[in-house]
N, C-alpha and C positions, 0 to 999 in steps of 0.2 A: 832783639836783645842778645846781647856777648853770651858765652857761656861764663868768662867771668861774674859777668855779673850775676845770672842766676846761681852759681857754684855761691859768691857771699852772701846773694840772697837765702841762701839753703843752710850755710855756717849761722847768718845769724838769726833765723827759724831754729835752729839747733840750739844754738845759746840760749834764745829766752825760753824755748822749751824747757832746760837745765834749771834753768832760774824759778821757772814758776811750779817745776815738779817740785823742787824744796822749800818751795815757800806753800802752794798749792795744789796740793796731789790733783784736787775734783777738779780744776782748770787744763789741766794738759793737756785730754783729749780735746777741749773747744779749742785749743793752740795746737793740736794736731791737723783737727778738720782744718782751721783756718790756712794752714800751710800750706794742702792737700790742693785747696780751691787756689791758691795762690798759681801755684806751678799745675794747674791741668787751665786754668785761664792763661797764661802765658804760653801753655802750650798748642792749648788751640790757635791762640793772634797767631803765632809763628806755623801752625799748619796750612792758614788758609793760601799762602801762596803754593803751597805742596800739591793739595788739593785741585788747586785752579790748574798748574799744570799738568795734572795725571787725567782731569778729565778733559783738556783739550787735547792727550796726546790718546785716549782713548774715543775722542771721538773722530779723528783722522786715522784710527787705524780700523775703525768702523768692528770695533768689538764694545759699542759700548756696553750690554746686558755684562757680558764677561770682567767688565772693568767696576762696574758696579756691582757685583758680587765681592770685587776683589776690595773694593774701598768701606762696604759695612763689614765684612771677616774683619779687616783692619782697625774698624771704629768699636767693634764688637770685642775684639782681641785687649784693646788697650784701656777701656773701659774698665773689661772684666780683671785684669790685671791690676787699675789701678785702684777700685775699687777693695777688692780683695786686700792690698796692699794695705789699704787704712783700718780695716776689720782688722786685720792682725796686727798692726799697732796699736788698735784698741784691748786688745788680749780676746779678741774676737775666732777665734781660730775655723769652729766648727761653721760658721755665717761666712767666712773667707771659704773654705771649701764648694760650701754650699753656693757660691757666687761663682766661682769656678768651673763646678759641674752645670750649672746652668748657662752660664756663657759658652763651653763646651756643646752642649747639645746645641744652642742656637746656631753654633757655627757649621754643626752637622746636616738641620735643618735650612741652613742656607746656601751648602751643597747640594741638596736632593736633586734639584734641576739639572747642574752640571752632571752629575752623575747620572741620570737620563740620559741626556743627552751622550755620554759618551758610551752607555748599553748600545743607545737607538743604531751609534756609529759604527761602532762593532758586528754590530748584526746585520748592517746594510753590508759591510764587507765580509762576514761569514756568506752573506747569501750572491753575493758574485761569484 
């Protein structure tokens, strides 16, 4: 899909938002989420070739653990962002946060290994 087309798909999600806020205040947020799904489904279709290529190119560089740490931080990251992003369009703020700091630590907790790993590395080279 063009970026055109998803850019008029977004203009006129925008519009009927405008439209049903003054006609329908209790509808917006269901024409919110319904946008939300719209463009994180489109954005998936248009990942999966992204995908298929970073894990063929991490599996020829024979880092696959490393590449798959890097592709859930990624999936974790945009998630938590997009997520967060619709909470606060809902006048959600403190649940935005809250979505935030917990994506946040997951992404800490899926460093831990690397970070091992690079102590274990360090120490192998302090002790030469």
């Amino acid at each position: 899909m063009s970026a055109v087309k998803i850019c008029g798909a977004g203009i006129l999600c925008l519009a009927a938002l405008l439209c049903v806020k003054s006609l329908r205040e209790n509808y917006a947020p269901l024409l919110r989420f319904a946008s939300a799904v719209l463009f994180i489904g489109t954005a998936l279709s248009m990942l999966s070739p992204l995908v298929s290529f970073a894990d063929k190119t991490v599996e020829k560089s024979g880092l696959i653990e490393y590449g798959r740490i890097v592709m859930k931080a990624l999936g974790i990251s945009y998630l938590t962002q997009i997520t967060s992003g619709i909470c606060r369009d809902c006048g959600e703020n403190s649940i935005a946060g809250g979505v935030e700091t917990v994506g946040k630590i997951e992404l800490l907790l899926l460093a831990l290994p690397l970070f091992n790993e690079v102590l274990t590395a360090a120490e192998e080279m302090l002790s030469w």
